[in-house]
C-alpha positions in Angstrom: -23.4 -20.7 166.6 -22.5 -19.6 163.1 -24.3 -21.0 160.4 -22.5 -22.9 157.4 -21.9 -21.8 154.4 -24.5 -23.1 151.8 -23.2 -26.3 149.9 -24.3 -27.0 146.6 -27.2 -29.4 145.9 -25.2 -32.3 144.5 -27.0 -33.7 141.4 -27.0 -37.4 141.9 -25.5 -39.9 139.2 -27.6 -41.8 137.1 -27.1 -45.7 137.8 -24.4 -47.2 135.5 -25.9 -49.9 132.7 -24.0 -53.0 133.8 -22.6 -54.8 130.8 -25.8 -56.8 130.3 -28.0 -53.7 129.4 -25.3 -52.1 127.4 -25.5 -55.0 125.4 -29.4 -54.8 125.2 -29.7 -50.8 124.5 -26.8 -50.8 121.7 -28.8 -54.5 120.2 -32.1 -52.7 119.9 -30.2 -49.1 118.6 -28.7 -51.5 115.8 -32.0 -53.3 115.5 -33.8 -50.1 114.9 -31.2 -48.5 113.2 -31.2 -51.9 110.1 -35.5 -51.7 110.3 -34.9 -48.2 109.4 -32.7 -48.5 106.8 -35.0 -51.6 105.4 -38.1 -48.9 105.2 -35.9 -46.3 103.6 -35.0 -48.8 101.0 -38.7 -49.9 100.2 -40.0 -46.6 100.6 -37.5 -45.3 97.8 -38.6 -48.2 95.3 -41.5 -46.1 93.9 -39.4 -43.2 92.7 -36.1 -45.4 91.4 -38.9 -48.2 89.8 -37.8 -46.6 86.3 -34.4 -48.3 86.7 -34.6 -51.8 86.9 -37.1 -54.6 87.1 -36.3 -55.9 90.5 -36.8 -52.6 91.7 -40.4 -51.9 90.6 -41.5 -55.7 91.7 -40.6 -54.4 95.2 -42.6 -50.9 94.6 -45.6 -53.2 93.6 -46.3 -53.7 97.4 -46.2 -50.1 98.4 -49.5 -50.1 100.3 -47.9 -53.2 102.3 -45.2 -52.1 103.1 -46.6 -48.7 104.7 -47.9 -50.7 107.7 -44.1 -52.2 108.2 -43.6 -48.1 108.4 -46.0 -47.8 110.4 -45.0 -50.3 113.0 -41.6 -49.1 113.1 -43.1 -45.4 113.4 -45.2 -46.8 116.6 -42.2 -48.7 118.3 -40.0 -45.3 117.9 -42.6 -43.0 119.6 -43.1 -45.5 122.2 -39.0 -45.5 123.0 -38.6 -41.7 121.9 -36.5 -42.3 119.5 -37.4 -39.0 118.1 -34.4 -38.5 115.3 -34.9 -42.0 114.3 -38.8 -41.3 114.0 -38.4 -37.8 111.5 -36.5 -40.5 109.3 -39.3 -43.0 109.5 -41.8 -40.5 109.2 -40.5 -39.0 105.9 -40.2 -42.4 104.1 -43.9 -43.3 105.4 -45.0 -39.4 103.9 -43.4 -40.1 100.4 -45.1 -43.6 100.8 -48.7 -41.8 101.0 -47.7 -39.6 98.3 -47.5 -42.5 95.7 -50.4 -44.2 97.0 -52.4 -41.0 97.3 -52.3 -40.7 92.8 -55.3 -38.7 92.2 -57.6 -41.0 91.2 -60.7 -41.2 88.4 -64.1 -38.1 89.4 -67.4 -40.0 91.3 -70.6 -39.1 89.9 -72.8 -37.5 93.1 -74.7 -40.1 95.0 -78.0 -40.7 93.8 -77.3 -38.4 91.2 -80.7 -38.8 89.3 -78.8 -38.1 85.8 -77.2 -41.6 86.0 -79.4 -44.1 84.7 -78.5 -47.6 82.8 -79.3 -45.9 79.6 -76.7 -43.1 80.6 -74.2 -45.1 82.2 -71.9 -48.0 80.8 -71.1 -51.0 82.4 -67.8 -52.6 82.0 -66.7 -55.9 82.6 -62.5 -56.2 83.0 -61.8 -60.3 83.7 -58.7 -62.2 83.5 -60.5 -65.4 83.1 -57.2 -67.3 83.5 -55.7 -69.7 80.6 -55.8 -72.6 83.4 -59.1 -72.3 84.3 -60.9 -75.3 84.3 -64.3 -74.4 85.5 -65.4 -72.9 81.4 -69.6 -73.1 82.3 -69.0 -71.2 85.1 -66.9 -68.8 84.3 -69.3 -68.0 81.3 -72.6 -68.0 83.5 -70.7 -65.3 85.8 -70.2 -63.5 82.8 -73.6 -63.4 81.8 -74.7 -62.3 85.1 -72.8 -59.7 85.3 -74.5 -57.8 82.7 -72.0 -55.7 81.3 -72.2 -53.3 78.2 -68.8 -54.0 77.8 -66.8 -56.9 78.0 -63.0 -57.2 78.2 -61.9 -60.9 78.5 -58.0 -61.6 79.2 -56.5 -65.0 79.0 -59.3 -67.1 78.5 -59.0 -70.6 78.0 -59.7 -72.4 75.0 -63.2 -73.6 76.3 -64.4 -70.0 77.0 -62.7 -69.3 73.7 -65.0 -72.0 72.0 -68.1 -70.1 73.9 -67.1 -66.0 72.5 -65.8 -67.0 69.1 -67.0 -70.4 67.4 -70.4 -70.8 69.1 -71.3 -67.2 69.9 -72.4 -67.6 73.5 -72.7 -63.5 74.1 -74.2 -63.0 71.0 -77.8 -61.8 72.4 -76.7 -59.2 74.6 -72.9 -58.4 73.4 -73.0 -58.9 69.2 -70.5 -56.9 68.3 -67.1 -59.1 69.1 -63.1 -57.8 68.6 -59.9 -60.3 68.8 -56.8 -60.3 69.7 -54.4 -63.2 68.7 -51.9 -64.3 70.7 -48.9 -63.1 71.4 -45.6 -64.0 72.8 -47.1 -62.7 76.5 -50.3 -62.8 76.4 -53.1 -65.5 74.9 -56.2 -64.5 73.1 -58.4 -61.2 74.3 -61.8 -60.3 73.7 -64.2 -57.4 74.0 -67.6 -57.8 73.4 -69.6 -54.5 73.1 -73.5 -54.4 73.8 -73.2 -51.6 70.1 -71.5 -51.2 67.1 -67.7 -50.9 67.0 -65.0 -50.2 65.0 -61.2 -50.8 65.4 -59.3 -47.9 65.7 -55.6 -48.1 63.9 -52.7 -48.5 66.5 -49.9 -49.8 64.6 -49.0 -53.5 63.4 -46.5 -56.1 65.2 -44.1 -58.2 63.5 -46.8 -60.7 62.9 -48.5 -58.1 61.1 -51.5 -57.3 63.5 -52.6 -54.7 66.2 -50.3 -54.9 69.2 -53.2 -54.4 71.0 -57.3 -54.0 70.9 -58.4 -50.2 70.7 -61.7 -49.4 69.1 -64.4 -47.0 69.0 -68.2 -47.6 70.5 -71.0 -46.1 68.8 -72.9 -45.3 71.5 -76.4 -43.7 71.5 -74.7 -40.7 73.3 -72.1 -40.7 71.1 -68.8 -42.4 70.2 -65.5 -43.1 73.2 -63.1 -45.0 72.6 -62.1 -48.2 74.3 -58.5 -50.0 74.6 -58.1 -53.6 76.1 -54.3 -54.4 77.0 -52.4 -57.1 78.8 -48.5 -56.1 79.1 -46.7 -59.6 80.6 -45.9 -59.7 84.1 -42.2 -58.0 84.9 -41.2 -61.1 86.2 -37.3 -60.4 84.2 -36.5 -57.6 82.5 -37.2 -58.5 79.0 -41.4 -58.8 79.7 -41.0 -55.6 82.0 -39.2 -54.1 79.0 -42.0 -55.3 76.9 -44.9 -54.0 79.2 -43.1 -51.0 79.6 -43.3 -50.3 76.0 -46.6 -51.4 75.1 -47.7 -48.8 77.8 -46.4 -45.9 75.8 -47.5 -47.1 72.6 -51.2 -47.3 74.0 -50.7 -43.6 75.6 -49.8 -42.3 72.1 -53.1 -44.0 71.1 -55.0 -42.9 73.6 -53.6 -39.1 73.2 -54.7 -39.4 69.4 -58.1 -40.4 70.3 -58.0 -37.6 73.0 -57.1 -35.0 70.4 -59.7 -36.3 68.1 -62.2 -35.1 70.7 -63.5 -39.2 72.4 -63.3 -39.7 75.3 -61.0 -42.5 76.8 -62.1 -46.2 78.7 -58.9 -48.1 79.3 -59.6 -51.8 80.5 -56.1 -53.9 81.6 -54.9 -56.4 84.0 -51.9 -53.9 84.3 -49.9 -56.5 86.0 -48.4 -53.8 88.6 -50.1 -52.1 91.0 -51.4 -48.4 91.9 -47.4 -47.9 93.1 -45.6 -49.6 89.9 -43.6 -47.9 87.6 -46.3 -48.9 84.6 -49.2 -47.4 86.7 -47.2 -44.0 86.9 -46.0 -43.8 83.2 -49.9 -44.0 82.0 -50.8 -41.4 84.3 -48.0 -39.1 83.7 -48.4 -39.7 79.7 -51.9 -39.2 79.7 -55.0 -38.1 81.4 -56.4 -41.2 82.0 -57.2 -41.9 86.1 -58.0 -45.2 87.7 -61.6 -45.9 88.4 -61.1 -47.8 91.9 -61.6 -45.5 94.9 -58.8 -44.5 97.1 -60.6 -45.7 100.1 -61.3 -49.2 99.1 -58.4 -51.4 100.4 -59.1 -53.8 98.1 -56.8 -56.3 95.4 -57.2 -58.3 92.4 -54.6 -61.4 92.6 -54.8 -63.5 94.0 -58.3 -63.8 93.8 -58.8 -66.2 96.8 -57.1 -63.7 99.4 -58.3 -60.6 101.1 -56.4 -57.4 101.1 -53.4 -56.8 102.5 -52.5 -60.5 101.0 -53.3 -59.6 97.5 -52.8 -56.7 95.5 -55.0 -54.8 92.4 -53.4 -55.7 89.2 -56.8 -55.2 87.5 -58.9 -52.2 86.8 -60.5 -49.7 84.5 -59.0 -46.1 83.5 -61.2 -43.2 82.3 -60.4 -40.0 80.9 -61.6 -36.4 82.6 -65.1 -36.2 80.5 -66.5 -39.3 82.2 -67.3 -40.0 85.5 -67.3 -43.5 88.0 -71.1 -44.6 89.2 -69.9 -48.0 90.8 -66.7 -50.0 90.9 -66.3 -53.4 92.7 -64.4 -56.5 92.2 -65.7 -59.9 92.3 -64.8 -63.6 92.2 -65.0 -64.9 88.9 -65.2 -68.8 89.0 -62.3 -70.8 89.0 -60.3 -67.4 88.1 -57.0 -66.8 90.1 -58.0 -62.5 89.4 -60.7 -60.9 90.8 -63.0 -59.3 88.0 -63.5 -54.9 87.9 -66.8 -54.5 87.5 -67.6 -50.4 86.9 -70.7 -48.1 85.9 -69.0 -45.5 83.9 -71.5 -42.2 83.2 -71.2 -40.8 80.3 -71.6 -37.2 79.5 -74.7 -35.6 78.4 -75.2 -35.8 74.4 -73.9 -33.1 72.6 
């Protein structure tokens, strides 16, 4: 019997979608394809913050929105949607890149050369002009023990306490005030030595537009500036906040030059990711003191991270070095206060 010719080995057909999973596939492709787009925009807030308030308020909550990119990264590697995911993946890189702003030097752990005499302790607390809990709020104060204390809308009881009766007196004598302005209410700092204001300018009203001084320490002199820019809740206070972050970087750089080095104490109102957070940085050489690791927020005060977000904190320049940072719940504050160990360096 003769054999028969070989046949080709017929590759089979996949199954047709019936119209019901056409329907589903194209749904999810679009439903991908719109969560993808909403990452790009949110991831491109950061870089475009410069141009319009609505757009920085959105770059505020950078580190949030990273785990939306994150989702949407896990649900496209779990479907292989592989183009889709090099998209994704490149907004959640230029997410880390913002987030990842080299932040303030650690003094070694257990570094013997960091003592209390050798180390300043800094107090940053928006006490909150609403706050109807005064005592309290005064009492965590005092506990805290700070060398240095930066006070942000205090209300008028607290006032009464720093300025008419002289509750700090004992520990922190040596008291600077701000009056208020259109944004912000009074502001404090009470310093544990001798200070002396430092000239930045007058406003229309004829005074500082903000507090900078410089503290006599044993070690030697630094300098210290307290602001409060209003929130960029429209764009006339972003505006505003804007500029008073470049007029307190040509301060700072003039106390730079002049050879002190630099605290800056602010309830910034913006975030590690805002555009106000990346002028000071790029104008100066001033670094945040909170840690990159610590997923932690200021406001509001009564809600953990990811559901709040760090609005306050303390900036040093390259000569000094962070012992200890942490926030904590000041009484009847809506902020969470920065409390931070700053080591000076070694006496000339």
């Amino acid at each position: 019997m003769s054999s028969l010719p070989d046949q080709p080995l017929l590759t089979p057909l996949p199954p047709r979608r019936g119209p019901v999973r056409r329907t589903l596939h194209f749904l999810r492709l679009a439903l991908e394809s719109l969560a993808l787009v909403f990452v790009i925009a949110v991831a491109t807030t950061p870089w475009l913050s410069s141009l319009a308030w609505p757009i920085d308020l959105i770059a505020n909550f950078t580190a949030q929105a990273l785990f939306l990119t994150a989702a949407l990264i896990a649900w496209l590697v779990l479907f292989r949607r592989w183009k889709l995911l090099a998209v994704a993946a490149i907004a959640g890189l230029s997410q880390v890149i913002i987030l990842a702003a080299p932040r303030a030097a650690w003094a070694g752990p257990g570094d013997p050369a960091i003592t209390r005499a050798s180390a300043v302790r800094i107090l940053q607390f928006n006490i909150n002009p609403h706050n109807t809990r005064a005592g309290d709020a005064a009492r965590f104060i005092e506990e805290c023990d700070a060398d240095l204390i930066c006070l942000v809308e205090p209300p008028y009881d607290i006032s009464v306490q720093v300025y008419q009766r002289r509750r700090f007196d004992p520990t922190n004598p040596h008291l600077t005030r701000l009056s208020p302005k259109e944004y912000a209410s009074f502001q404090y700092i009470l310093s544990r030595w001798p200070t002396r204001e430092y000239p930045n300018g007058h406003d229309e009203a004829g005074e500082p537009p903000f507090l900078a001084i410089v503290v006599d320490h044993p070690l030697g002199p630094f300098g210290l500036i307290l602001l409060h820019p209003p929130s960029p809740r429209n764009r006339l206070r972003w505006e505003t906040g804007n500029q008073l972050i470049r007029d307190a970087a040509a301060v700072i750089n003039r106390m730079r030059a002049e050879g002190l080095e630099v605290m800056f104490s602010t309830d910034l109102n913006g975030s590690p990711s805002s555009y106000r957070s990346g002028l000071l940085a790029r104008l100066t050489d001033l670094r945040r003191c909170k840690p990159l690791w610590r997923a932690e927020g200021t406001f509001p005060s009564g809600r953990a991270w990811p559901a709040s977000i760090l609005l306050d904190d303390v900036w040093i320049s390259p000569g000094l070095k962070v012992a200890s940072w942490d926030t904590l719940s000041g009484a009847g504050s809506d902020h969470r206060a920065v409390l931070a160990d700053i080591a000076l360096p070694a006496a000339k």
